[in-house]
C-alpha positions as CSV (number, residue, x, y, z in Angstrom):
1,X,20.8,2.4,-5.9
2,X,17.9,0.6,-4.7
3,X,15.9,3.6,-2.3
4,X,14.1,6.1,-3.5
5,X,14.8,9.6,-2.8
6,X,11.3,10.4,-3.0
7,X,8.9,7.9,-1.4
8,X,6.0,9.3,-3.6
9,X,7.6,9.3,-6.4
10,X,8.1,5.6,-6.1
11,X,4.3,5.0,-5.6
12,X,2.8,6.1,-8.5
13,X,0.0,4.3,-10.1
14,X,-1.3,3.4,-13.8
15,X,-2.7,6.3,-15.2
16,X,-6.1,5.0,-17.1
17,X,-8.9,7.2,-18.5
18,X,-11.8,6.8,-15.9
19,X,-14.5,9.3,-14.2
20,X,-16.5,8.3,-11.4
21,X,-19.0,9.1,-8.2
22,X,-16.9,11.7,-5.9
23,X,-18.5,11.8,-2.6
24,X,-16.0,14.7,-0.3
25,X,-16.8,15.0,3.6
26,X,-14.7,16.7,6.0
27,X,-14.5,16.2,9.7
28,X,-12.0,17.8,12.3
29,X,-10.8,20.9,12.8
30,X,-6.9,20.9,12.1
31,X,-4.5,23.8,10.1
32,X,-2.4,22.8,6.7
33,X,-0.6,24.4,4.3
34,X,-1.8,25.7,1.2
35,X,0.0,27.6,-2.1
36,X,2.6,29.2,0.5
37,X,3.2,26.6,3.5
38,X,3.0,27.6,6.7
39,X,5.4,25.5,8.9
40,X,3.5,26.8,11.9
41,X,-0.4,25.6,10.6
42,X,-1.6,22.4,10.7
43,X,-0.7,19.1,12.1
44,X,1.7,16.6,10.4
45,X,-1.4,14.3,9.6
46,X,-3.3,16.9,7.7
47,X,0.1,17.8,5.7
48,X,1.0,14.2,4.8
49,X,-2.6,14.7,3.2
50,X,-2.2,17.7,1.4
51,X,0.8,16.5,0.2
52,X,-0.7,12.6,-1.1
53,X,-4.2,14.6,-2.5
54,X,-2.0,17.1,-4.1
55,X,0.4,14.1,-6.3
56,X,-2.8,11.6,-6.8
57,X,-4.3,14.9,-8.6
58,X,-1.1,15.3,-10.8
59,X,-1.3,12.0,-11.7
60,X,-5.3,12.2,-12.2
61,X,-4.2,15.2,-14.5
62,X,-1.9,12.7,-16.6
63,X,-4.1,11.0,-17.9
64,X,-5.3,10.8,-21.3
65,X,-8.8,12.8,-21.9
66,X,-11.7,10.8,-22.2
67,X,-14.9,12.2,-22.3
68,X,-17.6,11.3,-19.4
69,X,-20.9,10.4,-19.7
70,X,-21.9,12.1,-15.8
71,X,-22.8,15.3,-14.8
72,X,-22.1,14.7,-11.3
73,X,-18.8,16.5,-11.2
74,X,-20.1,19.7,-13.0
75,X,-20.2,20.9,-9.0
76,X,-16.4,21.2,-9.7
77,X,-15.9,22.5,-13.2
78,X,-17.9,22.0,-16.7
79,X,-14.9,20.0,-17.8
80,X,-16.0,16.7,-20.0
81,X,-12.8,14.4,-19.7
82,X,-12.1,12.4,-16.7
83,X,-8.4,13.3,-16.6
84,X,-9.8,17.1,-15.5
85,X,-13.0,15.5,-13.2
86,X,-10.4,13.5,-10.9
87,X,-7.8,15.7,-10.8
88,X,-10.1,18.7,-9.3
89,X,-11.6,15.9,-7.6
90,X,-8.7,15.1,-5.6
91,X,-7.4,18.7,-5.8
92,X,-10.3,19.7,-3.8
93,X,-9.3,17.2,-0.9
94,X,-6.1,18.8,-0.8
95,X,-7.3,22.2,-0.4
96,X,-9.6,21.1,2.4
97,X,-6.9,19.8,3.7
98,X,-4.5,23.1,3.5
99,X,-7.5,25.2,5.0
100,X,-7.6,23.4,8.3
101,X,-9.7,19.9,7.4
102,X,-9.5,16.9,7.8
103,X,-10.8,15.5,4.5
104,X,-13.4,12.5,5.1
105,X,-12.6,9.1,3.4
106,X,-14.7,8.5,0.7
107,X,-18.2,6.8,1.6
108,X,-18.3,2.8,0.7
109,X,-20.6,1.4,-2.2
110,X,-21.0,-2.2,-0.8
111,X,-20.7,-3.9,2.6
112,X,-17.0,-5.3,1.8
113,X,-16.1,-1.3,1.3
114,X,-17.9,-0.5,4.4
115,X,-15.7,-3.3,6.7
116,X,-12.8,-1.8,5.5
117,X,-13.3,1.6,5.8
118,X,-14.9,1.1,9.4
119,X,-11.0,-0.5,9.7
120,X,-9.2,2.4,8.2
121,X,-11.4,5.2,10.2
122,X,-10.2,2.7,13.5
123,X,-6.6,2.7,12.5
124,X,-6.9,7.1,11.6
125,X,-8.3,7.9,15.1
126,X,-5.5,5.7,17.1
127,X,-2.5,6.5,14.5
128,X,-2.8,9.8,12.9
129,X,-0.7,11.9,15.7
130,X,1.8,9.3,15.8
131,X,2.4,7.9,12.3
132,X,1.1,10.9,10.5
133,X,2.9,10.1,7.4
134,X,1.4,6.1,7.4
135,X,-2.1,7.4,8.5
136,X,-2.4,9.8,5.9
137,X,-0.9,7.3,2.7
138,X,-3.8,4.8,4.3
139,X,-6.6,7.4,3.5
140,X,-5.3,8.5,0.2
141,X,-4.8,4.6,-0.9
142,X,-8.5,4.0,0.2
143,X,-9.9,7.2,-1.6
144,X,-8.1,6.1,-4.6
145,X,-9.4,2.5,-4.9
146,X,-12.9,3.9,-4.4
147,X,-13.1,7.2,-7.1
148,X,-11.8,4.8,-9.4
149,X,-13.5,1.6,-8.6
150,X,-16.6,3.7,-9.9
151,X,-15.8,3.4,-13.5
152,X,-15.8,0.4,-15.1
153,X,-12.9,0.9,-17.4
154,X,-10.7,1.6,-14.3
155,X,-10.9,-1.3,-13.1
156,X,-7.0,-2.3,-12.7
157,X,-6.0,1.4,-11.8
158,X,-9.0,0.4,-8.6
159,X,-7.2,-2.8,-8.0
160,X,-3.7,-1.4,-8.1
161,X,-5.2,1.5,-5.5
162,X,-6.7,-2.0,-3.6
163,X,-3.1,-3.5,-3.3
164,X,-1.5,-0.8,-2.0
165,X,-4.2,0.1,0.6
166,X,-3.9,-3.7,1.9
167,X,0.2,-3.0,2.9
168,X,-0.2,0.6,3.7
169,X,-3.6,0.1,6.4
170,X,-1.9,-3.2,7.5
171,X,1.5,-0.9,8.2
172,X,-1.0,2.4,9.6
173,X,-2.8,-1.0,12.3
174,X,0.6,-2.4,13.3
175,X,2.3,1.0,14.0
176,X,-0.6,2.5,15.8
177,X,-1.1,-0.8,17.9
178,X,-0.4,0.3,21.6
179,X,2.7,-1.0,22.7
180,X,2.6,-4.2,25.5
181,X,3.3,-3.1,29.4
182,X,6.7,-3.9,30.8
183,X,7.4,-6.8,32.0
184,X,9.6,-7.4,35.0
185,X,13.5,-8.2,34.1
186,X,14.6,-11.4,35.7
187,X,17.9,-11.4,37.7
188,X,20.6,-11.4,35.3
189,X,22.0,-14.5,34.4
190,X,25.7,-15.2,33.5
191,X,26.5,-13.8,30.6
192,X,28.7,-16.1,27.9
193,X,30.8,-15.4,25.3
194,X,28.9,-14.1,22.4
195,X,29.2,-16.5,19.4
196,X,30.2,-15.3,15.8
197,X,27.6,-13.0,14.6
198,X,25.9,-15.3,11.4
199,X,25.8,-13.3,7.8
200,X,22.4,-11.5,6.8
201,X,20.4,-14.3,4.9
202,X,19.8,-13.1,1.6
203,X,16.8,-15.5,1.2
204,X,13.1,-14.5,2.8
205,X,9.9,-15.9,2.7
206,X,6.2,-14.2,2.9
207,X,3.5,-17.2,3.6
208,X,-0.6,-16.7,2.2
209,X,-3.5,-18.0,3.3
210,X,-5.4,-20.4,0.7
211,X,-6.4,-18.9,-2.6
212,X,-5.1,-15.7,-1.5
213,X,-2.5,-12.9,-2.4
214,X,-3.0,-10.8,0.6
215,X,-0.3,-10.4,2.6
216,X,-1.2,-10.8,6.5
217,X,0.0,-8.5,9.4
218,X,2.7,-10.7,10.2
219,X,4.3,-11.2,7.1
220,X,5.0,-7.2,7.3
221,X,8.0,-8.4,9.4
222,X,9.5,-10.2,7.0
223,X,9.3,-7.2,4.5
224,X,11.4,-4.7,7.1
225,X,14.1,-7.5,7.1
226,X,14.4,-7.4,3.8
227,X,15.0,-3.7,3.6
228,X,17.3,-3.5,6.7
229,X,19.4,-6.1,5.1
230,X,19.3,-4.8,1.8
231,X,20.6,-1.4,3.2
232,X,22.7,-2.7,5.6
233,X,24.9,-5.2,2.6
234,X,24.0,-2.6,0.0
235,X,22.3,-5.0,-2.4
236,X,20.7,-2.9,-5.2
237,X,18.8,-6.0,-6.5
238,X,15.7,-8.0,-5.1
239,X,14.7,-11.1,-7.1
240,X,10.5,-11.9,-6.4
241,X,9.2,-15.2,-6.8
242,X,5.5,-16.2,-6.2
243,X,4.5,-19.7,-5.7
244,X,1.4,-21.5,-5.3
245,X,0.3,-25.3,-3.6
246,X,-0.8,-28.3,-6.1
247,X,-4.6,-27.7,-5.1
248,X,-6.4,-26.3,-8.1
249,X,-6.0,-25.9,-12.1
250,X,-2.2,-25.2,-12.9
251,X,-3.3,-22.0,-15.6
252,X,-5.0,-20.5,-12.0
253,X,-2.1,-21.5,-10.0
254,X,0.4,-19.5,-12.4
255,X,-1.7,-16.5,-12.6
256,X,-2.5,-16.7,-8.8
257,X,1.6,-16.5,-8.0
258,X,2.2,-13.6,-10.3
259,X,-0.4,-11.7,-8.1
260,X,1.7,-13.1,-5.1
261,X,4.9,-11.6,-6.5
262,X,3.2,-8.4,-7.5
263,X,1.6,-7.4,-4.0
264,X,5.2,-8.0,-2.4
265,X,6.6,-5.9,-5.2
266,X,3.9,-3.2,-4.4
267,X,4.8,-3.5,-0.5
268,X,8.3,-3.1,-0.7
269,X,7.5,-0.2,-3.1
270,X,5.7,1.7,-0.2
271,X,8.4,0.9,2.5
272,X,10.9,2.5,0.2
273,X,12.7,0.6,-2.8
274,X,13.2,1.7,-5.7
275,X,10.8,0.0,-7.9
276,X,13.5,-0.7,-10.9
277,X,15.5,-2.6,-8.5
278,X,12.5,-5.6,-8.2
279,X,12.2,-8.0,-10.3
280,X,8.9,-10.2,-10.1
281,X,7.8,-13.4,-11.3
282,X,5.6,-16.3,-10.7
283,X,6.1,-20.3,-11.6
284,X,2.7,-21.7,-9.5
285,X,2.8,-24.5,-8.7
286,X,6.3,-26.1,-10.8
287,X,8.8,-25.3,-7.7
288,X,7.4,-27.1,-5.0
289,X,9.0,-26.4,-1.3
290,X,7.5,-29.5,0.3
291,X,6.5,-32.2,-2.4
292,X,3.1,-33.3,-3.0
293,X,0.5,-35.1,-5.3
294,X,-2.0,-33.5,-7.0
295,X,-4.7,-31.6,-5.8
296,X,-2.9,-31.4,-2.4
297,X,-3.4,-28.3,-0.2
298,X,-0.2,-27.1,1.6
299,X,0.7,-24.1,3.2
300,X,4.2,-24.0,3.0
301,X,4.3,-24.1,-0.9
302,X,1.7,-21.1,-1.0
303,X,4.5,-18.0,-0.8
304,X,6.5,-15.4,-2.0
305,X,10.4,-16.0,-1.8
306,X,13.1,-12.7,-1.5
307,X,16.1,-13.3,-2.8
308,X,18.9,-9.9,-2.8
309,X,21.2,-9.8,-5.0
310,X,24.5,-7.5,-5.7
C-alpha cells in the first residue's frame, strides 16, 4: 500500500532531546474543540490546529529526558527535561486553540525567520477558510522549526521542521492563490477523432535552482502527478534519485543530491505516501543528463528524478 491512512501519522519527525525559547500569542476570536469535541464550535482552521499542536506535543513527549539548563518554561510547569518543557509547550497551543484562539506563530529570531513568517502570516489570512487543513500544517511546521531551532542540539529535528515548512507553506501559497477571471471561449472548432490515450509516464523530474535543495512553487506540480499516477496504476513503490551539475567539489555535490532526494521524500510524505514506500538516494554529479566538463553549471543536471515502480 503506498497511502497512508493517517496523514499525521505519516509526518512524524525525529524525536531529539532539546528545550528552547517558547514565545505563545494568540490573535482571533474562533471556537475549537477541546477534551470532548464539539462538532458545532470552532472553525475547521482552528481544529486542523488543535489537532497538529495536540500530535507535535505527543511526539515532544517521546522524547528521551534531558535535563535543561533554562528557567524560562517554569511559567508552564517546574519540570527539568525538555521532553516535558515542549510537550506542555505545544500542549498549550492546542488548548488555546480548543478554547476559541487562534494561536500566534511563534515570533522570528533573525531577519531570514522574520521574511518567512511575514510569508506564512500572508498565506494564513488569504487560505485559512479555504484550505483549513493546509493553513493550519503551515503554522504547526513553522512553530516547530522555531521551538526547536532554539537549542543547539536540535539542530536536525529544526532542519527536518525547515523542510517540511518549505513544501507545506509553498502548498498553503499555491492553494490560497485567487483563481484567474474567465476568459471568453472561442467558437468551437471541429472536433477530431481523439487519438489513443498515451500510458501514465512512470518517470518525473523536479528541477533546483543552483546550490539549492528547495523545491520551487512549480515543481509542486510535478509532485501531484506523481501521486495521481501512482494511485491511478496502483504502484506501491517510488524510486528517488537526486542529482547535481559538474560545478563544484564532487564530496559537496554527493551530499548536496542526497538533500535533493530527501526534500522530495519529505514532500511526497505531506501530500500522502506512505513513507516506507520511498526509497531515496543521491549519486551527484556521476549521472549526468546533459554531458559536460568540469566545473560546468547546468540546470538540467541539477534534479530530482521519480521513478514508480510495482
Amino acid at each position: 500500500m503506498l497511502f497512508s491512512a493517517d496523514f499525521r501519522g505519516s509526518r512524524r519527525l525525529p524525536m531529539l532531546a532539546a528545550a528552547g525559547i517558547l514565545a505563545i500569542g494568540l490573535a482571533g476570536c474562533s471556537s475549537l474543540f477541546g477534551d470532548t469535541m464539539d462538532e458545532a464550535a470552532g472553525s475547521a482552521f482552528t481544529q486542523a490546529l488543535q489537532t497538529a499542536y495536540t500530535d507535535q506535543a505527543a511526539q515532544a513527549g517521546e522524547m528521551p529526558a534531558e535535563e535543561t539548563e533554562s528557567s524560562f518554561f517554569d511559567i508552564f510547569s517546574s519540570s527539568e527535561t525538555s521532553s516535558d518543557l515542549l510537550e506542555q509547550a505545544f500542549t498549550a497551543k492546542a488548548e488555546l486553540a480548543s478554547e476559541g484562539a487562534e494561536p500566534e506563530p511563534e515570533s522570528a529570531p533573525n531577519p531570514g525567520a522574520e521574511a518567512i513568517r511575514a510569508r506564512l502570516i500572508r498565506a494564513l489570512a488569504a487560505g485559512k477558510d479555504t484550505v483549513p487543513d493546509l493553513a493550519a500544517r503551515a503554522q504547526v511546521d513553522y512553530d516547530c522549526w522555531i521551538l526547536y531551532g532554539t537549542v543547539p542540539t536540535a539542530a536536525s529535528a529544526s532542519q527536518a521542521c525547515k523542510t517540511a515548512l518549505d513544501s507545506s507553506l509553498l502548498r498553503l501559497e499555491t492553494a490560497a492563490r485567487p483563481a484567474p477571471a474567465p476568459v471568453p471561449a472561442p467558437a468551437p472548432a471541429p472536433v477530431p477523432a481523439p487519438a489513443p490515450a498515451p500510458a501514465p509516464s512512470s518517470d518525473f523530474t523536479v528541477y533546483f535552482d543552483f546550490d539549492s535543495w528547495t523545491i520551487k512553487a512549480e515543481q509542486l506540480k510535478v509532485l501531484d502527478s506523481v501521486i495521481a499516477t501512482a494511485r491511478t496504476g496502483g504502484q506501491s513503490n517510488i524510486n528517488i534519485v537526486g542529482h547535481t551539475d559538474t560545478s563544484g567539489d564532487a564530496d559537496y555535490n554527493q551530499r548536496l543530491s542526497v538533500r535533493r532526494a530527501n526534500v522530495v521524500v519529505e514532500a511526497l510524505v505531506t501530500m500522502g505516501a506512505r513513507r516506507a514506500a520511498l526509497h531515496a538516494s543521491g549519486v551527484g554529479e556521476t549521472d549526468l543528463a546533459v554531458q559536460t566538463g568540469d566545473g560546468v553549471r547546468e540546470e538540467r543536471n541539477r534534479r530530482t528524478v521519480i521513478t514508480l515502480q510495482p
